[in-house]
C-alpha positions in Angstrom: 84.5 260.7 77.2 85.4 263.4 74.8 83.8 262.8 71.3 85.5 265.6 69.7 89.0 264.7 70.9 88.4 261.1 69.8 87.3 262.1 66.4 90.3 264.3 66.3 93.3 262.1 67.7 91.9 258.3 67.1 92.9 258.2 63.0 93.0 254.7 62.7 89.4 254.3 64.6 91.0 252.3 67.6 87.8 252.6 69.3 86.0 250.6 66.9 88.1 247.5 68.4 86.8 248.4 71.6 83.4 248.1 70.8 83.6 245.4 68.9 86.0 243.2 71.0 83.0 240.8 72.0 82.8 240.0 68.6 86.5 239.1 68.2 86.1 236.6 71.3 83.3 235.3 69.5 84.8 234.8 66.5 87.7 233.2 68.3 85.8 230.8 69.9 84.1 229.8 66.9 87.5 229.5 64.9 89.7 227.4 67.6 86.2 224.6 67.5 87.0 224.5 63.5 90.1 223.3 64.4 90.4 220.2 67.4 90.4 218.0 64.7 94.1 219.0 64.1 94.8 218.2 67.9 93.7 214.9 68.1 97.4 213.2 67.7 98.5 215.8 70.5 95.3 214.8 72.8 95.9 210.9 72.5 99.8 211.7 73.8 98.7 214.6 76.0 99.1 212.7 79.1 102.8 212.1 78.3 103.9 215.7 78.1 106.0 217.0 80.8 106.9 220.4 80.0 105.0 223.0 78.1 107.0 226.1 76.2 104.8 229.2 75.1 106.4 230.9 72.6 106.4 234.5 72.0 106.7 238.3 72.0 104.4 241.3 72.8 100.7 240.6 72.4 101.2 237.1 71.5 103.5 236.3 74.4 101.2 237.6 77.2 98.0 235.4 76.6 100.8 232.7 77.1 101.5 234.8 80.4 97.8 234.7 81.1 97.2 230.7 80.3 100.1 230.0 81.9 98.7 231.4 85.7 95.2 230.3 84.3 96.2 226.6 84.5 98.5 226.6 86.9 96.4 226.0 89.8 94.4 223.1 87.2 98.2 221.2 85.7 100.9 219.1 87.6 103.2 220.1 84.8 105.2 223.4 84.2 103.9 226.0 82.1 106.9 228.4 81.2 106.5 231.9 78.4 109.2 231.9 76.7 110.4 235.5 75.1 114.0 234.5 73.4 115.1 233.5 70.2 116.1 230.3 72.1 114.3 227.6 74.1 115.6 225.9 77.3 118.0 223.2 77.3 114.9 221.1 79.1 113.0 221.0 76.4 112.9 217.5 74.4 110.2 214.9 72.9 107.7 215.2 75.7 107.7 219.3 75.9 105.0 220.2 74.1 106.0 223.9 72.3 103.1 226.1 71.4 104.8 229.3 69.6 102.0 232.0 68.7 103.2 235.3 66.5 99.9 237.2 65.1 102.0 238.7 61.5 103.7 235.1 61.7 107.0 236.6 61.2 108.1 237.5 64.5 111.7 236.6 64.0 112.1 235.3 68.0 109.1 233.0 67.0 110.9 231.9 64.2 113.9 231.2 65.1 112.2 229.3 68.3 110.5 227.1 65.6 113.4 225.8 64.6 115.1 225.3 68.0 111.9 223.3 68.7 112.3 221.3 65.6 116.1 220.9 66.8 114.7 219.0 70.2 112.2 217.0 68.5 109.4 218.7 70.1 105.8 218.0 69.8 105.1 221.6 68.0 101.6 223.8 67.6 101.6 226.9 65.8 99.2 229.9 66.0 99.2 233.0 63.7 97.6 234.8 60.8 99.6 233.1 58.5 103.4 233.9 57.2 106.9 232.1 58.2 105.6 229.9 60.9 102.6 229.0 58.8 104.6 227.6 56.0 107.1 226.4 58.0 104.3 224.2 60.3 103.0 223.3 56.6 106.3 222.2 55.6 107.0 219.8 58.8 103.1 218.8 58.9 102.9 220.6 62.2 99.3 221.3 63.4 98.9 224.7 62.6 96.1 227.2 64.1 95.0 230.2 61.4 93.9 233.0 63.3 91.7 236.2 61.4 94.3 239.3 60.7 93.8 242.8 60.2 94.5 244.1 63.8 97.6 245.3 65.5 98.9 242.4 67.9 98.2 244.0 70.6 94.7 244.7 69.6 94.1 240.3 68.5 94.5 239.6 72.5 91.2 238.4 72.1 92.0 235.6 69.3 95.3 235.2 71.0 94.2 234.4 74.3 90.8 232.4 73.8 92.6 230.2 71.0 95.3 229.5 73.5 92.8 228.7 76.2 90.8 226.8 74.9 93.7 224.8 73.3 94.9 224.0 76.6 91.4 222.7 78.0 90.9 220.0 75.2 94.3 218.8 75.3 94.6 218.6 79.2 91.4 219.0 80.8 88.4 216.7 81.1 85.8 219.4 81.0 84.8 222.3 79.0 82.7 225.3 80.1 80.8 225.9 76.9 79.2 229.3 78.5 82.7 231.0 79.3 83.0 233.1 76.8 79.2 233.4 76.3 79.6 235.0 79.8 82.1 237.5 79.3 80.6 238.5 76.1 77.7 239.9 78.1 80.3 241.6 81.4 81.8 243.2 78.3 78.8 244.6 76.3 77.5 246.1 79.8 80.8 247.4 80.4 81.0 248.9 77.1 77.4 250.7 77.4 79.4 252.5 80.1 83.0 253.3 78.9 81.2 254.8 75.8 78.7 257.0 77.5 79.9 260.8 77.2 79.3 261.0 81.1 79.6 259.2 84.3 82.9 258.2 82.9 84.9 256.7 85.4 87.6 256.1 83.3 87.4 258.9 81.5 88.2 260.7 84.7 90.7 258.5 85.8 92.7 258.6 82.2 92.5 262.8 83.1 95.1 262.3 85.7 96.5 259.2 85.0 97.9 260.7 81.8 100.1 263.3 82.8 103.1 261.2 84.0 104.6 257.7 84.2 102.8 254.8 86.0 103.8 252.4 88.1 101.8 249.4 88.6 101.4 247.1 91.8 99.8 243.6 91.6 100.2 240.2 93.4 101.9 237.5 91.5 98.9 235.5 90.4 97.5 238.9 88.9 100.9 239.5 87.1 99.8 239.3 83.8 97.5 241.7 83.9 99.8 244.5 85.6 102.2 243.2 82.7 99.3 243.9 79.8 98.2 247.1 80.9 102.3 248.1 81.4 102.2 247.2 77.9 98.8 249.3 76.8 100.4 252.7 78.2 103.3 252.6 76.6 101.9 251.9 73.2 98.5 253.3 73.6 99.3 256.1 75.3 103.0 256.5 74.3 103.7 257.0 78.2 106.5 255.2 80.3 105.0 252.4 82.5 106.3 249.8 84.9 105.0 246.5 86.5 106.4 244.8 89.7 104.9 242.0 92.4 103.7 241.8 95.7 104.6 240.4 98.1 108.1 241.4 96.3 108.2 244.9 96.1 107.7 245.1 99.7 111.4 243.7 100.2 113.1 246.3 98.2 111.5 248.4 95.7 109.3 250.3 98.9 112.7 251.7 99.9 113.0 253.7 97.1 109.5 255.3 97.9 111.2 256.1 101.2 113.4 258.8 99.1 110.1 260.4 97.8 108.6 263.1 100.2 105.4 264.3 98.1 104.5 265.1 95.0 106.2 261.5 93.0 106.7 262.0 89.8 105.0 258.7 89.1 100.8 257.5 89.2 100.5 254.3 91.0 97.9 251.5 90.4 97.1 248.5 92.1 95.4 245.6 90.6 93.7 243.7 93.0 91.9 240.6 93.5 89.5 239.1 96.2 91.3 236.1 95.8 94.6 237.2 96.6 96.4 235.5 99.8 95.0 237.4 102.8 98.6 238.5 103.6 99.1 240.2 99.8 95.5 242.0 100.8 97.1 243.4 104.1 100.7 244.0 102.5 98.2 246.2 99.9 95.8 248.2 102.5 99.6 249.0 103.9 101.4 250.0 101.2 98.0 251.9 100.0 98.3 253.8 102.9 102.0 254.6 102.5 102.3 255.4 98.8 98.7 257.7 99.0 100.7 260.4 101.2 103.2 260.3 98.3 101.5 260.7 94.8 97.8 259.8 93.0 97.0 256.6 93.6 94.2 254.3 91.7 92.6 250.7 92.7 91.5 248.5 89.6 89.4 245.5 91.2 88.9 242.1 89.2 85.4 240.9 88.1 84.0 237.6 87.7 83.6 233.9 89.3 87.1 232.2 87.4 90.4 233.3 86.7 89.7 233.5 83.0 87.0 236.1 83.4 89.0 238.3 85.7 91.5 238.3 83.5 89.5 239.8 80.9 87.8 242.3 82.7 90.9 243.3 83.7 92.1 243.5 80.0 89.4 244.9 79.0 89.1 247.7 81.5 92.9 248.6 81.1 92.3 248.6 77.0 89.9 251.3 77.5 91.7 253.1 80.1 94.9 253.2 78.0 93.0 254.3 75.2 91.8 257.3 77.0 95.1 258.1 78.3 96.4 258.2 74.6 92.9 260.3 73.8 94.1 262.7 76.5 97.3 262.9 75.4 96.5 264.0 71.9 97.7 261.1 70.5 96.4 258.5 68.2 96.6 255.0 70.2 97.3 252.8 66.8 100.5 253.6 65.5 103.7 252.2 67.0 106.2 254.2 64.7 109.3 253.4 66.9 108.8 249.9 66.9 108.9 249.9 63.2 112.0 252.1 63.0 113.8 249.7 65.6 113.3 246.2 63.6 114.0 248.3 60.2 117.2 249.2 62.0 117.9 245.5 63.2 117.0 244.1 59.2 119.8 246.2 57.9 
C-alpha cells in the first residue's frame, strides 16, 4: 500500500470507511434490533406470504441480490430483486415488498412504492429518510431509518445486515446472535493486513489489475458478489468491468475467448467457493487453464462457515481491492460525477 498516493488521490478519505466498516455492521445490527417492534403485524402474517419483491437500485439493490441467494436455500417461497420503476404483475396482498433506497429518493424506488400500494401489498421501507420515508409515514407503513452520511455504495453494510436480519425474524425460527460478532473480528484481522504498507497482496494485485477492463467469472450462487465487485471497479476505480455465470459462460461466452490469441485486452477473475457444485469446480480448473494462456488471470476464494459470512468477505475484500485499483489509477474512489450529470440530465 502506497501512503503517499492515498494521501494524494483519496480526497474524500474513502479509506476511513474501510477501516471502519466493522463499526457500520455494528451499528446496523444494533439499529435493525431497535426496530422488530415495527414487524410484529408482518411476523403474525408471515406465514401467509407467497412472494417477496426486493426493491431497488445500485447499492441498495444488491444486498437484496445477496439476501435473496442467502435464503434461498432456507425459504419455500420466491425471492425476486427487482431493478424497475415497475413491479410484476404477480405481485398482490400476500407479496410481501421490501423497497430499500439509502438517499430515499431513488426515483425507481419511488415509483415502485406506489405500484406496491396499487397491488395492496404488504410494504417495508428501508432508507435514510426522504420520499419513501414520508410516504411509509403517510400510509402507516413500517418504516426502517437507516444512519446517512455515506455514498450508497459505501452503506452496503447497513443495507445488507438490516435486510438480513429482517428476513430472519420474519421467516426464520432461529437467530444466530454471534453472526455479525464473527465477522466483525474476519474483518478487523483482515484489515490489520490490507492496511500494512507491505506484504500487500492486494496491493499487488490492484498493480496489474488496474491497467485494463475486468471481466469477472463466478458460479451462480456466488453471483452477487461478481455483481458487487463489477460494481466497485467501475465506480471506485472508474474502470469498465463485467460479470457473467458459470456453468453459463461455458455455453457461449468461451467462444468469444476462442478469437483471442494472447495478450486479451481484458483481466479476468474468478470468484470461487468450496461450496460450489463439484461440476462448476471442474468447469473452473478448465476454463482456468484456458483463459491463463490468454491474459492475467486472478482467484478470489470465499471465507467463512455460512453464506452470510462469505459474502462479506467477499465484499469486503473486493472493496479494498477496488479501492486500490482507483488508488493506482490516480483517482479519487468517492466521487461518481457522471452519475450525477446523468440524473441532472433525466430531471430536466
Amino acid at each position: 500500500m502506497n501512503k503517499s498516493l492515498i494521501e494524494t488521490y483519496d480526497k474524500q478519505n474513502y479509506l476511513t470507511v474501510l477501516l471502519s466498516f466493522h463499526e457500520q455492521l455494528l451499528s446496523a445490527e444494533n439499529n435493525i434490533s431497535n426496530h422488530y417492534s415495527q414487524l410484529t403485524g408482518l411476523k403474525t402474517s408471515a406465514a401467509d406470504v407467497r412472494n417477496i419483491v426486493i426493491c431497488g437500485m445500485g447499492g441498495s439493490a444488491i444486498a437484496g441480490d445477496f439476501v435473496k441467494q442467502i435464503f434461498s436455500d432456507h425459504l419455500s417461497i420466491p425471492i425476486n430483486v427487482n431493478r424497475d420503476y415497475t413491479l410484476p404483475p404477480y405481485v398482490n396482498e400476500k407479496t410481501l415488498v421490501i423497497l430499500s433506497s439509502y438517499s430515499g429518493n431513488t426515483e425507481e424506488t419511488v415509483s415502485a412504492f406506489n405500484d406496491a400500494v396499487r397491488h395492496n401489498a404488504r410494504i417495508i421501507t428501508i432508507s435514510t429518510g426522504g420520499a419513501i420515508k414520508e410516504l411509509s409515514n403517510n400510509n402507516s407503513i413500517p418504516h426502517i431509518a437507516i444512519p446517512g452520511g455515506f455514498q450508497p455504495r459505501q452503506a452496503i453494510g447497513y443495507s445488507l445486515v438490516t435486510l438480513f436480519r429482517m428476513m430472519e425474524h420474519l421467516f426464520m425460527e432461529s437467530h444466530d446472535a454471534n453472526l455479525i460478532s464473527g465477522n466483525i473480528a474476519w474483518i478487523n484481522e483482515k484489515q490489520k493486513l490490507w492496511s500494512s504498507p507491505s506484504g500487500n497482496e492486494l496491493w499487488n494485485w490492484a498493480e496489474h489489475l488496474s491497467v485494463q477492463p475486468v471481466i469477472i467469472y463466478s458460479s451462480e450462487k456466488m453471483f452477487p458478489a461478481a455483481l458487487r465487485f463489477k460494481g466497485q471497479i467501475c465506480e471506485n476505480a472508474k474502470l469498465l468491468a463485467f460479470a457473467n455465470t458459470l456453468p453459463e459462460m461455458n455455453h457461449n461466452e468461451i467462444v468469444g475467448w476462442d478469437g483471442v490469441q494472447s495478450s486479451a485486452p481484458f483481466s479476468v477473475m474468478l470468484i470461487r467457493d468450496a461450496g460450489d457444485h463439484p461440476q462448476i469446480q471442474k468447469r473452473f480448473d478448465i476454463l482456468k487453464k484456458i483463459l491463463s494462456k490468454k491474459t492475467a488471470l486472478y482467484e478470489m476464494y470465499s471465507e467463512g462457515p455460512d453464506s452470510f459470512s462469505k459474502f462479506m468477505s467477499l465484499i469486503y475484500r473486493g472493496d479494498w481491492l477496488s479501492y486500490f485499483m482507483a488508488i493506482v489509477r490516480k483517482t479519487d474512489p468517492t466521487p461518481v460525477d457522471i452519475i450525477t450529470q446523468f440524473k441532472n440530465e433525466l430531471s430536466k
